[in-house]
Biopython code that builds the backbone (N, CA, C, O; Angstrom):
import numpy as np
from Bio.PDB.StructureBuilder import StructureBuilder

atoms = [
    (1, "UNK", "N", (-32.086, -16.724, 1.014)),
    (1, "UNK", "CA", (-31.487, -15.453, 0.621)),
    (1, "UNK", "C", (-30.400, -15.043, 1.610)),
    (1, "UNK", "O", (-29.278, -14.715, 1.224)),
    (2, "UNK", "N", (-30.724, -15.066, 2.777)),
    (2, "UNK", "CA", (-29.582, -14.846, 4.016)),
    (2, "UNK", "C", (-28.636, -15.682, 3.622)),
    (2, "UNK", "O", (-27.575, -15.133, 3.324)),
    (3, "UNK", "N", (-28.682, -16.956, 3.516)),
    (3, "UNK", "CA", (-27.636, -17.986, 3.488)),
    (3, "UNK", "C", (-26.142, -17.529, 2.364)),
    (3, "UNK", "O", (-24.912, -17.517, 2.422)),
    (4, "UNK", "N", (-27.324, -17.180, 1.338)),
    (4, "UNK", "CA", (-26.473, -16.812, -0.070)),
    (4, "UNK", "C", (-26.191, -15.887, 0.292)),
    (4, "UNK", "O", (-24.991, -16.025, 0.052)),
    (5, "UNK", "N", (-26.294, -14.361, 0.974)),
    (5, "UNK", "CA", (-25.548, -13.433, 1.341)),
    (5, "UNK", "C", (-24.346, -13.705, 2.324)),
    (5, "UNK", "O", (-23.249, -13.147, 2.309)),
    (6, "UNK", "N", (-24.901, -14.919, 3.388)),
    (6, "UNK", "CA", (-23.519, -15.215, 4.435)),
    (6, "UNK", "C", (-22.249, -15.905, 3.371)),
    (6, "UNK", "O", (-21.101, -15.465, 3.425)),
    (7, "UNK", "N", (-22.580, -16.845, 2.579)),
    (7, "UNK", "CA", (-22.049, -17.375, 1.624)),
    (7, "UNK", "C", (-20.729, -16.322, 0.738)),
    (7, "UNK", "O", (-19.513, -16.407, 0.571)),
    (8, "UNK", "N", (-21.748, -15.430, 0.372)),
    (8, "UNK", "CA", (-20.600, -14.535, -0.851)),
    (8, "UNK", "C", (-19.900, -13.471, 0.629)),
    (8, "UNK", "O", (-18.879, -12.875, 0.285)),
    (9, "UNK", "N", (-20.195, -13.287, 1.663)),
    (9, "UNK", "CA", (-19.514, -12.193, 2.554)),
    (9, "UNK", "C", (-17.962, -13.655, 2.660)),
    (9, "UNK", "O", (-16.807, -13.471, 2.276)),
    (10, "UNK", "N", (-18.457, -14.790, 3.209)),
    (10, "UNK", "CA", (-17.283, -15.999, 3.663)),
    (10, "UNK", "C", (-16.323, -15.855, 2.440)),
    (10, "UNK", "O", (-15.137, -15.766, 2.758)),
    (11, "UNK", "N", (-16.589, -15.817, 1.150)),
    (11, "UNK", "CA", (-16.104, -16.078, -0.073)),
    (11, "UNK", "C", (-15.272, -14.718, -0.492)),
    (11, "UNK", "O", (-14.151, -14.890, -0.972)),
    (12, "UNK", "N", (-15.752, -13.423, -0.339)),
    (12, "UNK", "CA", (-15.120, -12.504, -0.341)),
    (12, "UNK", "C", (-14.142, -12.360, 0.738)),
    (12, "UNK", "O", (-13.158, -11.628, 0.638)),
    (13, "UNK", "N", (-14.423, -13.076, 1.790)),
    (13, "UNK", "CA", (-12.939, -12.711, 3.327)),
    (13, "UNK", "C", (-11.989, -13.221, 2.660)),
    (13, "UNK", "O", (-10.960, -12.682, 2.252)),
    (14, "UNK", "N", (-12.568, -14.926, 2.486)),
    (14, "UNK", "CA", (-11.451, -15.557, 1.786)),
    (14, "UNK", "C", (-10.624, -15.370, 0.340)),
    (14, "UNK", "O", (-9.598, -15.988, 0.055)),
    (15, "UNK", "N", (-11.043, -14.752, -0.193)),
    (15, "UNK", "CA", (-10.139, -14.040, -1.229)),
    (15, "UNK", "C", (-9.482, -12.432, -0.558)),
    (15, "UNK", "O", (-8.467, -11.795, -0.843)),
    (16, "UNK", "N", (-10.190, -12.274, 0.071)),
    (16, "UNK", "CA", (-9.242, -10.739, 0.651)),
    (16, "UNK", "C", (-8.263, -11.498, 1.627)),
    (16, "UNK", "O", (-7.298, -10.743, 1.741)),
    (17, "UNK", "N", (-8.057, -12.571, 2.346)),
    (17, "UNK", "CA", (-6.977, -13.325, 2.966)),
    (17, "UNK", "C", (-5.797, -13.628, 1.996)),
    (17, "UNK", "O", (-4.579, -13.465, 2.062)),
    (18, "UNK", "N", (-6.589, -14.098, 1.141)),
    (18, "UNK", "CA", (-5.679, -15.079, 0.113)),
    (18, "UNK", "C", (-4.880, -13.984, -0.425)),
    (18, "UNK", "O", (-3.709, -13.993, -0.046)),
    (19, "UNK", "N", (-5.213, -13.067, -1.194)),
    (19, "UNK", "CA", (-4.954, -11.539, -1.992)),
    (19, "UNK", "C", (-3.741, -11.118, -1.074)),
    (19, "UNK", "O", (-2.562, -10.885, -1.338)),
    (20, "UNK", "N", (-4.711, -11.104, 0.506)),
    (20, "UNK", "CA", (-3.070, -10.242, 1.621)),
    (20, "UNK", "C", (-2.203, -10.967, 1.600)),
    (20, "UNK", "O", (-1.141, -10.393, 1.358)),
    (21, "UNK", "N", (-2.077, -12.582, 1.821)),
    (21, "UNK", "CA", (-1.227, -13.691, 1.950)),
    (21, "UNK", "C", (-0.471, -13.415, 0.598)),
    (21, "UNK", "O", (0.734, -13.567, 0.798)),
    (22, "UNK", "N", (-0.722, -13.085, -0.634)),
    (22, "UNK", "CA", (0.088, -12.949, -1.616)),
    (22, "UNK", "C", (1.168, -11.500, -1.816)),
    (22, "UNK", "O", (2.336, -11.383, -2.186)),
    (23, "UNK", "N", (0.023, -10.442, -1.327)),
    (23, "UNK", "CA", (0.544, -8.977, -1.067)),
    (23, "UNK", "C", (1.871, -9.539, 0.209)),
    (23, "UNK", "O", (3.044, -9.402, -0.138)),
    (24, "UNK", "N", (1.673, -9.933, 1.133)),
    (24, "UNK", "CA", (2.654, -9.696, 1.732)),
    (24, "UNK", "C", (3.796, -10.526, 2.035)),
    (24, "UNK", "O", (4.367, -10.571, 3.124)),
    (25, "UNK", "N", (4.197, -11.419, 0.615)),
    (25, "UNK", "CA", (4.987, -12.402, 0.179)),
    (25, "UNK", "C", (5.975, -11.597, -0.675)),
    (25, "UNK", "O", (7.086, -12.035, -0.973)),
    (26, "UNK", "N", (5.477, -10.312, -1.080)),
    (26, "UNK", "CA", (5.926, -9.586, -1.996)),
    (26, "UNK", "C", (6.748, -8.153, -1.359)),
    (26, "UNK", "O", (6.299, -7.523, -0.402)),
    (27, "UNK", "N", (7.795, -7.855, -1.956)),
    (27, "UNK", "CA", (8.878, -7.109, -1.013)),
    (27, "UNK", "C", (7.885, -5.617, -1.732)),
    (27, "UNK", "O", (7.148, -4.866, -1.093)),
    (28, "UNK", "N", (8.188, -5.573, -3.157)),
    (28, "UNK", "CA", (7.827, -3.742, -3.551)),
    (28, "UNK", "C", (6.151, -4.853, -4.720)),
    (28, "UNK", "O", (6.002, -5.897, -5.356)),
    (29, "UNK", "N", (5.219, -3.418, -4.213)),
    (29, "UNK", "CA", (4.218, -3.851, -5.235)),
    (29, "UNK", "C", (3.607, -2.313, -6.000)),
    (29, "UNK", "O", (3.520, -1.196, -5.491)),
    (30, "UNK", "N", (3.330, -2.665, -7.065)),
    (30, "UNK", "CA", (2.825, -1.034, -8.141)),
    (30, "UNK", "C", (1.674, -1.273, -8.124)),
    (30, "UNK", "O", (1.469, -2.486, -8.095)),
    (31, "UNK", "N", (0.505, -0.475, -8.130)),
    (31, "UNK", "CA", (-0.614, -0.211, -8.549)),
    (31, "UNK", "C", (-0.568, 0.898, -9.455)),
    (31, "UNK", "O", (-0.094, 2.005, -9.200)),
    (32, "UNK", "N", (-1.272, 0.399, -10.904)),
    (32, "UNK", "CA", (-1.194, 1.570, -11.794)),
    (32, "UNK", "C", (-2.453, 1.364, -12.391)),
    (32, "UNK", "O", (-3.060, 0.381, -12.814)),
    (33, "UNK", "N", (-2.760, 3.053, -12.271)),
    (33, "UNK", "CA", (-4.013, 3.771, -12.822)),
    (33, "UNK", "C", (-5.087, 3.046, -11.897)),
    (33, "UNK", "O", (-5.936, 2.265, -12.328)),
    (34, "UNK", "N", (-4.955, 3.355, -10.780)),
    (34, "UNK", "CA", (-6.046, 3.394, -9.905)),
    (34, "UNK", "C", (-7.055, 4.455, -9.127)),
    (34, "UNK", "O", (-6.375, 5.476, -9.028)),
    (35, "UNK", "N", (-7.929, 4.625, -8.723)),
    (35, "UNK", "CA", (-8.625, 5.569, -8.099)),
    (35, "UNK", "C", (-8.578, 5.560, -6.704)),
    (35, "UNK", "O", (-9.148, 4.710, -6.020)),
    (36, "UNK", "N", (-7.880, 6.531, -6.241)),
    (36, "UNK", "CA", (-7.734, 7.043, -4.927)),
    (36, "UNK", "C", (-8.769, 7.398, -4.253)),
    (36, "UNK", "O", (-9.347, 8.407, -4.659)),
    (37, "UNK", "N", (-9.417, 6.573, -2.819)),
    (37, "UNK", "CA", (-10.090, 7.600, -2.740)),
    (37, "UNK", "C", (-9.578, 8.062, -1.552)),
    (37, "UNK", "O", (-9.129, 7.225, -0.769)),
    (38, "UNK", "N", (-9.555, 9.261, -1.252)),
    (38, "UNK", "CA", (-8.705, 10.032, 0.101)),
    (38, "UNK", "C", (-10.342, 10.972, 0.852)),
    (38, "UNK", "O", (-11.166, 11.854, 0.610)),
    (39, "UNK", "N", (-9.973, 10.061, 1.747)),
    (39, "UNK", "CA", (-10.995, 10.119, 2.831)),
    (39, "UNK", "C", (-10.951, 11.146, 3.876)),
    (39, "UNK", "O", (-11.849, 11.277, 4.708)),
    (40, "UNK", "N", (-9.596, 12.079, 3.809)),
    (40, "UNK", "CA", (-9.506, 13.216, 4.546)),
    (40, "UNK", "C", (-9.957, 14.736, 3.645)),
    (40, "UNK", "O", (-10.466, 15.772, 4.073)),
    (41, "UNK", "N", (-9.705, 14.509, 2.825)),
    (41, "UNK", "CA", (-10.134, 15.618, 1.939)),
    (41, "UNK", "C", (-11.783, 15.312, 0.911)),
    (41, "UNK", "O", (-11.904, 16.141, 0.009)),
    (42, "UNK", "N", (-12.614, 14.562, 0.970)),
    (42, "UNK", "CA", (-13.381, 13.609, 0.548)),
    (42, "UNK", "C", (-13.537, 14.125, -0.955)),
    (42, "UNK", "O", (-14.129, 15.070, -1.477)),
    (43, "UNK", "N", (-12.970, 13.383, -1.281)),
    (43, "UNK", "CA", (-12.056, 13.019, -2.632)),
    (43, "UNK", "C", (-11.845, 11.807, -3.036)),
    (43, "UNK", "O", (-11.582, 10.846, -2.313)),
    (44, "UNK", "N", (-11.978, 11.817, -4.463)),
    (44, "UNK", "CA", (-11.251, 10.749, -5.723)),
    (44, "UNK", "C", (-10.181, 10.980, -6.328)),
    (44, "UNK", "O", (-10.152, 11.695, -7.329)),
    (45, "UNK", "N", (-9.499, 10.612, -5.998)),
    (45, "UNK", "CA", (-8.120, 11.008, -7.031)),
    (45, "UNK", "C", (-7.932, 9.793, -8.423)),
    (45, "UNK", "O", (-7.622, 8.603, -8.482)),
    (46, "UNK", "N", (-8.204, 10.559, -9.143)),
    (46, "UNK", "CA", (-8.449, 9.475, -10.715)),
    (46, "UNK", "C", (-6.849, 9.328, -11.546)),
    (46, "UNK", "O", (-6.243, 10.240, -12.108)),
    (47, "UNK", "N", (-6.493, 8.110, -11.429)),
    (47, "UNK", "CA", (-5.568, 7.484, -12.539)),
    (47, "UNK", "C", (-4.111, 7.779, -11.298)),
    (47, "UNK", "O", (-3.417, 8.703, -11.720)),
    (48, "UNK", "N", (-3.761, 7.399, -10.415)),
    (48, "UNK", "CA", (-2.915, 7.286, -9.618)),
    (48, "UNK", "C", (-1.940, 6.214, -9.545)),
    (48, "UNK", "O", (-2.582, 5.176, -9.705)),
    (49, "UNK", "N", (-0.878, 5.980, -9.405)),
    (49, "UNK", "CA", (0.069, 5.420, -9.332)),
    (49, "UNK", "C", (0.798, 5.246, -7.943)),
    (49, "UNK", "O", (1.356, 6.183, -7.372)),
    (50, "UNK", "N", (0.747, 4.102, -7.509)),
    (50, "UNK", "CA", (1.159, 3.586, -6.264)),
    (50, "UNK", "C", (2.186, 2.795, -6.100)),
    (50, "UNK", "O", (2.159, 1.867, -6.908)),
    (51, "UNK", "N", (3.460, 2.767, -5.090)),
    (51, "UNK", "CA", (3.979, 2.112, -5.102)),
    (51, "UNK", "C", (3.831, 2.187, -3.406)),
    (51, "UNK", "O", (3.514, 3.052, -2.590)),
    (52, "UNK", "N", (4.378, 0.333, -3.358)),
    (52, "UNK", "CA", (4.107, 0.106, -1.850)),
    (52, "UNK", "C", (5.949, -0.974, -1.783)),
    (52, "UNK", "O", (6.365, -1.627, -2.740)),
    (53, "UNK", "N", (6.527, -0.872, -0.712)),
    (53, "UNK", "CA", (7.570, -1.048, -0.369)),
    (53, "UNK", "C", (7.787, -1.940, 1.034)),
    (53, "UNK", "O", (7.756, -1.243, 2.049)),
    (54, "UNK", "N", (7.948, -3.018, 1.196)),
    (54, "UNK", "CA", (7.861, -3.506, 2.441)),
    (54, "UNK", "C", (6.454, -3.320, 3.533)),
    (54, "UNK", "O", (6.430, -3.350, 4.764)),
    (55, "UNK", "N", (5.270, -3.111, 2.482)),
    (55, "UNK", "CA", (4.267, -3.235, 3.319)),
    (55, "UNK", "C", (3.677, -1.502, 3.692)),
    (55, "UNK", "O", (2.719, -1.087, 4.344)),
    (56, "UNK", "N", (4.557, -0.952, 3.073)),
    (56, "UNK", "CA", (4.398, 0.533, 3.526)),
    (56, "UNK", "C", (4.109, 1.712, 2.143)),
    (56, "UNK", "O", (4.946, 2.055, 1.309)),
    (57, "UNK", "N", (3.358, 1.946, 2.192)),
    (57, "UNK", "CA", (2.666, 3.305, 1.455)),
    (57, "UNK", "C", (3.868, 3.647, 0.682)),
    (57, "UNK", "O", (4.715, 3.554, 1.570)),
    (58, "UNK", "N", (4.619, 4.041, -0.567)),
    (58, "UNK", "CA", (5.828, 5.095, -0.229)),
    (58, "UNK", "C", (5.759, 6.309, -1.269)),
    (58, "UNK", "O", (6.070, 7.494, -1.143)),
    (59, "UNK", "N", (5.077, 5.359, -2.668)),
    (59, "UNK", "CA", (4.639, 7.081, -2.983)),
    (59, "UNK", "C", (3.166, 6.660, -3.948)),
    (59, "UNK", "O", (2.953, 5.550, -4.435)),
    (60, "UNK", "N", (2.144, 8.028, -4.068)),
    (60, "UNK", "CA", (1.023, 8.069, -4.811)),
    (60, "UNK", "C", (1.195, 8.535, -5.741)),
    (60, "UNK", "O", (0.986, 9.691, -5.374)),
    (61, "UNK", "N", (1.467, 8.632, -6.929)),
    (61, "UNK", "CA", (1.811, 9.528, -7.539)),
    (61, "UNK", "C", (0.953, 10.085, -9.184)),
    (61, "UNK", "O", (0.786, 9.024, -9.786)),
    (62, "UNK", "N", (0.377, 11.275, -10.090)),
    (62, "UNK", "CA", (-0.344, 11.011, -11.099)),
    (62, "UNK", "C", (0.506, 10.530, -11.935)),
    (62, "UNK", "O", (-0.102, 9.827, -12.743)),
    (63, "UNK", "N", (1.783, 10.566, -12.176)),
    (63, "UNK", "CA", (2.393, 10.045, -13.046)),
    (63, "UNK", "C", (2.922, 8.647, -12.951)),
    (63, "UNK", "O", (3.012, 7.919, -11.962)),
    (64, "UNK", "N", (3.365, 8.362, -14.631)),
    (64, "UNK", "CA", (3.652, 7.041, -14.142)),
    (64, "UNK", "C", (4.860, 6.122, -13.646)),
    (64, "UNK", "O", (5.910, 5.944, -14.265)),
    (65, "UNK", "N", (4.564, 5.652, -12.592)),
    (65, "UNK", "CA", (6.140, 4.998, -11.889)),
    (65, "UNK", "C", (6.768, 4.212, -12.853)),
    (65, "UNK", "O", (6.084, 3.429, -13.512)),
    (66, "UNK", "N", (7.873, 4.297, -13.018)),
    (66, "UNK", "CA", (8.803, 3.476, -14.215)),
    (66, "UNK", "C", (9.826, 2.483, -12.902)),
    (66, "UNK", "O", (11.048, 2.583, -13.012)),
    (67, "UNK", "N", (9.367, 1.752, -11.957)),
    (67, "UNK", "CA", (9.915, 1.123, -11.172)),
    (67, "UNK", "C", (9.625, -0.564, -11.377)),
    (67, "UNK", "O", (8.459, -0.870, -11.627)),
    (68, "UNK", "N", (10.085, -1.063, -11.334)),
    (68, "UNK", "CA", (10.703, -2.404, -11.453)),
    (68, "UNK", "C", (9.933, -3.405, -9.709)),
    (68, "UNK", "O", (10.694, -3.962, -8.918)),
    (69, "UNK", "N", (8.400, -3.376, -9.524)),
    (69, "UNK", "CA", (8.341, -4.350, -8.694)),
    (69, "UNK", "C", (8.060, -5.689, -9.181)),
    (69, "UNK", "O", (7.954, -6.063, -10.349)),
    (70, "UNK", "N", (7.925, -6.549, -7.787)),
    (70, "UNK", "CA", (7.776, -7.637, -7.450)),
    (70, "UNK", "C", (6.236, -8.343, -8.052)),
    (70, "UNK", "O", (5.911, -9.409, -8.575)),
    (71, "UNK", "N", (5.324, -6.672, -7.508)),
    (71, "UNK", "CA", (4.083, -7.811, -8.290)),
    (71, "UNK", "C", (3.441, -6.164, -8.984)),
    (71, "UNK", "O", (3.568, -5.035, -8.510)),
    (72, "UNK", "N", (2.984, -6.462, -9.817)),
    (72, "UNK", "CA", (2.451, -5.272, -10.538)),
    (72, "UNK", "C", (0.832, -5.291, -10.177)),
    (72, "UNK", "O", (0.330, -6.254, -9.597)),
    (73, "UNK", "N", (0.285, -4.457, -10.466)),
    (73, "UNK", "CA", (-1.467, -4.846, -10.412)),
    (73, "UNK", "C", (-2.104, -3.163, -10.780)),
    (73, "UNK", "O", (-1.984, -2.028, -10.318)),
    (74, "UNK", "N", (-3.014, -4.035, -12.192)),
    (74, "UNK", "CA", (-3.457, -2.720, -12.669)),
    (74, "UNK", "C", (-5.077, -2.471, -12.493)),
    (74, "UNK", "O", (-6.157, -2.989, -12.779)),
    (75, "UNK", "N", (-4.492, -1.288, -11.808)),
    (75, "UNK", "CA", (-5.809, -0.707, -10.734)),
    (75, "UNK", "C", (-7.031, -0.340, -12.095)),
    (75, "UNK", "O", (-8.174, -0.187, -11.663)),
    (76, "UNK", "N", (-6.953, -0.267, -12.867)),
    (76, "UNK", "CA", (-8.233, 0.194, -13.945)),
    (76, "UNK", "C", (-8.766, -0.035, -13.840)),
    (76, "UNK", "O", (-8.935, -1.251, -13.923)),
    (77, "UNK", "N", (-10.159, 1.136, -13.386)),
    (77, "UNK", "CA", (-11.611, 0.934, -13.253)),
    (77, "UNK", "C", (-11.798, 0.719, -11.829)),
    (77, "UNK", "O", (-12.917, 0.757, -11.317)),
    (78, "UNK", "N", (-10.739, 0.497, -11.181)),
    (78, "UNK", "CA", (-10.605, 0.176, -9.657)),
    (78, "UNK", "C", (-10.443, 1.066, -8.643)),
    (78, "UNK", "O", (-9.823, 2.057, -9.031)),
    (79, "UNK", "N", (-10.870, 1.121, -7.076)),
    (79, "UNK", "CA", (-10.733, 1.662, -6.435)),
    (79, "UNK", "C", (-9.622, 1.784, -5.163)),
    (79, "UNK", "O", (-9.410, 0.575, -5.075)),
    (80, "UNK", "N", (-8.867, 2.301, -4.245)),
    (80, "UNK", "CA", (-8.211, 1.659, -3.368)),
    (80, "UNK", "C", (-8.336, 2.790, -2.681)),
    (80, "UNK", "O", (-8.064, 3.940, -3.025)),
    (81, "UNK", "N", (-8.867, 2.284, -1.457)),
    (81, "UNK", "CA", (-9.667, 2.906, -0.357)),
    (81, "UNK", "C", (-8.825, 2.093, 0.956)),
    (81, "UNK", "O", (-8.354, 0.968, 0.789)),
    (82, "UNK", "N", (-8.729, 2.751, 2.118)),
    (82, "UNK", "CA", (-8.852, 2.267, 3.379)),
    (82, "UNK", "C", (-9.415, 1.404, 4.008)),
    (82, "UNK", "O", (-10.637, 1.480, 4.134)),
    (83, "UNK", "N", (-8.689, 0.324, 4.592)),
    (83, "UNK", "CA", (-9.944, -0.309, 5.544)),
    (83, "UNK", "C", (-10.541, -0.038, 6.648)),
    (83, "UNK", "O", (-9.920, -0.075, 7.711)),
    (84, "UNK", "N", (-11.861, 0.282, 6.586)),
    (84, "UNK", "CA", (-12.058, 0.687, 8.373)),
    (84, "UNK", "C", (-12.091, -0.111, 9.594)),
    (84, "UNK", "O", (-12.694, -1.176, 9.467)),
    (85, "UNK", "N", (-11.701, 0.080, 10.502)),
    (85, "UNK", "CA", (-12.032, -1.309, 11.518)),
    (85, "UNK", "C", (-13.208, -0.986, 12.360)),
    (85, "UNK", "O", (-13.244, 0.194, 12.710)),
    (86, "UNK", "N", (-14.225, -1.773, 12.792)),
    (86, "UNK", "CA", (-15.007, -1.335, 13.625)),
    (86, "UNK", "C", (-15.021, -2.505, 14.684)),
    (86, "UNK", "O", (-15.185, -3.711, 14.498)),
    (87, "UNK", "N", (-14.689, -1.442, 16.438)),
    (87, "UNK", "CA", (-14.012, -2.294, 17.009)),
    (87, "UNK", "C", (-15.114, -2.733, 17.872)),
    (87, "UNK", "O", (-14.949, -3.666, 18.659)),
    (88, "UNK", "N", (-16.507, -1.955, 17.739)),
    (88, "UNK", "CA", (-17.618, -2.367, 18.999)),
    (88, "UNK", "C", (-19.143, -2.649, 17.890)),
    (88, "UNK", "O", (-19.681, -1.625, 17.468)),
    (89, "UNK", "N", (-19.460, -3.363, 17.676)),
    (89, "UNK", "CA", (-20.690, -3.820, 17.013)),
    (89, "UNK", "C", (-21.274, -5.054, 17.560)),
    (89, "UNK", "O", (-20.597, -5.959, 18.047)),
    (90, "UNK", "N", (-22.808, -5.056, 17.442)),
    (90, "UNK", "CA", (-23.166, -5.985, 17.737)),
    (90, "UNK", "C", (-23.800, -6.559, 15.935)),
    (90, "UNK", "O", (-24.593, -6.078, 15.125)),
    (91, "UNK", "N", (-22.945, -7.776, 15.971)),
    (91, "UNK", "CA", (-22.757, -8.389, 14.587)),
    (91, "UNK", "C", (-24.672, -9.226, 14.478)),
    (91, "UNK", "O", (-25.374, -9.862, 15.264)),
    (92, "UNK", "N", (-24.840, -8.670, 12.888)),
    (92, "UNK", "CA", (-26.520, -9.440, 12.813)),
    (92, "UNK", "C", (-25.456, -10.229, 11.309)),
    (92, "UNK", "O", (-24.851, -9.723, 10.364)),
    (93, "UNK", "N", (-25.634, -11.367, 11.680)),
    (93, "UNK", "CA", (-25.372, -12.592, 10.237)),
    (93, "UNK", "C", (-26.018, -11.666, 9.047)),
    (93, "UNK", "O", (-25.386, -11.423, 8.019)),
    (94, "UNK", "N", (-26.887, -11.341, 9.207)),
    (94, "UNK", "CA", (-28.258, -11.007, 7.915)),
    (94, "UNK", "C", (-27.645, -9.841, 7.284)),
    (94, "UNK", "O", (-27.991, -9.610, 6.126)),
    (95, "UNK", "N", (-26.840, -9.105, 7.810)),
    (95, "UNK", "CA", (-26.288, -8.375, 7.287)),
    (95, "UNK", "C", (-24.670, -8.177, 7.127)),
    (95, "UNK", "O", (-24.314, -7.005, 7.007)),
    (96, "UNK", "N", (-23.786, -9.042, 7.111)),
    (96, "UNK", "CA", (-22.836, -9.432, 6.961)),
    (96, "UNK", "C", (-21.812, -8.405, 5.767)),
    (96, "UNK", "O", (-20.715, -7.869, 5.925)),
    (97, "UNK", "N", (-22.630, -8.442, 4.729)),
    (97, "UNK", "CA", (-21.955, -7.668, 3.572)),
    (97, "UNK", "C", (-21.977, -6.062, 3.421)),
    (97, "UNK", "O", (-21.425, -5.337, 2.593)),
    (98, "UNK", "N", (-22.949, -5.719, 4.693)),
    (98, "UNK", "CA", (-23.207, -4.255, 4.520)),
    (98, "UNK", "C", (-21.893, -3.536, 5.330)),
    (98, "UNK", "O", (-21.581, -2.349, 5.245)),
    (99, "UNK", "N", (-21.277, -4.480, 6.060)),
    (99, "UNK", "CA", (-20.066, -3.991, 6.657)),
    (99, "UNK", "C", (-18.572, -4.430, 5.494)),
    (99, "UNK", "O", (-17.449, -4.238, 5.961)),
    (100, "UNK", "N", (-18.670, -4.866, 4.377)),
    (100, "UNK", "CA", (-17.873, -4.735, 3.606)),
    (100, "UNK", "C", (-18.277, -3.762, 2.865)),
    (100, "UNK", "O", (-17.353, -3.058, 2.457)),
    (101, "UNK", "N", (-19.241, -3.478, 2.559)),
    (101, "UNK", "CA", (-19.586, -2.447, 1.815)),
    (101, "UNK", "C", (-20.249, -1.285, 1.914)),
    (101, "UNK", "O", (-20.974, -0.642, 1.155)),
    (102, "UNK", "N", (-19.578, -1.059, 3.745)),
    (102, "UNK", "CA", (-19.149, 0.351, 3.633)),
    (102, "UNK", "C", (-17.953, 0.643, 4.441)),
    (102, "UNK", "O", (-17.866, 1.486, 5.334)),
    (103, "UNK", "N", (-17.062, -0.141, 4.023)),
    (103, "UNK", "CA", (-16.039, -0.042, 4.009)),
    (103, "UNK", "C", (-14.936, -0.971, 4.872)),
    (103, "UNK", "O", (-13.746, -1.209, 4.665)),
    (104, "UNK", "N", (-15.993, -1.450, 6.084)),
    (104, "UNK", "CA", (-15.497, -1.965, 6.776)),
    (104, "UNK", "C", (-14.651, -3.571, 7.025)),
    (104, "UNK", "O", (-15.315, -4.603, 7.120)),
    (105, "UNK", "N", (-13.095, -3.574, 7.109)),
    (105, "UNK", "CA", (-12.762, -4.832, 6.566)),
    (105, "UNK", "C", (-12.324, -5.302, 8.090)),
    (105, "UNK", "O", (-11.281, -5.940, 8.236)),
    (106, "UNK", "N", (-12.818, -5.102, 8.757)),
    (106, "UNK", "CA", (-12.151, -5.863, 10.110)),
    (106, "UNK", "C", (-13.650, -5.312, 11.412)),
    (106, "UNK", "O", (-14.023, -4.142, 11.503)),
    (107, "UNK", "N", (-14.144, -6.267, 12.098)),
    (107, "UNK", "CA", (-15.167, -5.850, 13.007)),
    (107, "UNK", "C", (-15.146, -6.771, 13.886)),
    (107, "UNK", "O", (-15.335, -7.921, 13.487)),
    (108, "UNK", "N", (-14.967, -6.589, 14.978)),
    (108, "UNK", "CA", (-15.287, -7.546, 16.371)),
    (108, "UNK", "C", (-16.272, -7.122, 16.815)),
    (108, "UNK", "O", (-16.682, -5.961, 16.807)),
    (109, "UNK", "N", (-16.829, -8.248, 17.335)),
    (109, "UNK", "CA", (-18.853, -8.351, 18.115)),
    (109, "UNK", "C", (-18.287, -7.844, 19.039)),
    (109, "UNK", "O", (-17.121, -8.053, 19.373)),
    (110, "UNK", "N", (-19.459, -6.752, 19.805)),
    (110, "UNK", "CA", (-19.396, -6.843, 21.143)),
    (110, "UNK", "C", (-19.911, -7.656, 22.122)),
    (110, "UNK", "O", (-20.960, -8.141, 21.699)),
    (111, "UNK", "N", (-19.632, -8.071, 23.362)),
    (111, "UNK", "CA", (-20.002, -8.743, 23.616)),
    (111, "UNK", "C", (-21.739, -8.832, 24.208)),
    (111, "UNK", "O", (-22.226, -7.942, 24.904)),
    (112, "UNK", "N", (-22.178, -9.548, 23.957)),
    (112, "UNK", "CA", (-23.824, -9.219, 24.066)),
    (112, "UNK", "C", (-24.288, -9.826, 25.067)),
    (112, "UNK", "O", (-25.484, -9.732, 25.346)),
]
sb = StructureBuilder()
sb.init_structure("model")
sb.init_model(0)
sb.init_chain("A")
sb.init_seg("    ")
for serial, (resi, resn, name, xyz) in enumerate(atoms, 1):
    if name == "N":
        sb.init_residue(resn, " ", resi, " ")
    sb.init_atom(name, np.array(xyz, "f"), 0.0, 1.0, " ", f" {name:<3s}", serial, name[0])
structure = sb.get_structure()
């Protein structure tokens, strides 16, 4: 059971690598009709429109962007959240996926 959990956490990095390696091949990218979630106001923002520009945020918007990118991707049913980094943990294998799923996409061990 551990194994198969280390398994799908390896399998999910490697598609979130692969995914960035493609995102950032790409000059302007749209996300349409996605769910925001905004973590300062703790909030969902439902059916949002994103455009990202050289890697950079540039607008959220409820309506819909009539812009012309590079890679389109339709957020429906989807979420787009922040990644958190967590920079001091002491990493247990056995639980590998509980730090993707809560939120966390980047974690260095401390040293033990």
């Amino acid at each position: 059971m551990v194994q198969a959990e280390v398994n799908n956490f390896l399998i999910i990095c490697l598609l979130c690598f692969c995914v960035s390696l493609e995102i950032q091949a790409q000059n302007s990218i749209v996300i349409r009709n996605v769910n925001v979630v905004d973590v300062q106001n703790g909030k969902i923002e439902k059916g949002r429109f994103v455009e990202i520009k050289d890697g950079v945020i540039r607008t959220i918007s409820k309506k819909n962007l009539q812009i012309e990118a590079d890679l389109e991707i339709d957020g429906t049913g989807k979420y787009l959240a922040p990644g958190l980094v967590n920079m001091y943990t002491h990493v247990n294998e056995d639980n590998l996926i509980l730090y993707l799923a809560n939120g966390q996409t980047t974690i260095k061990d401390a040293p033990s």
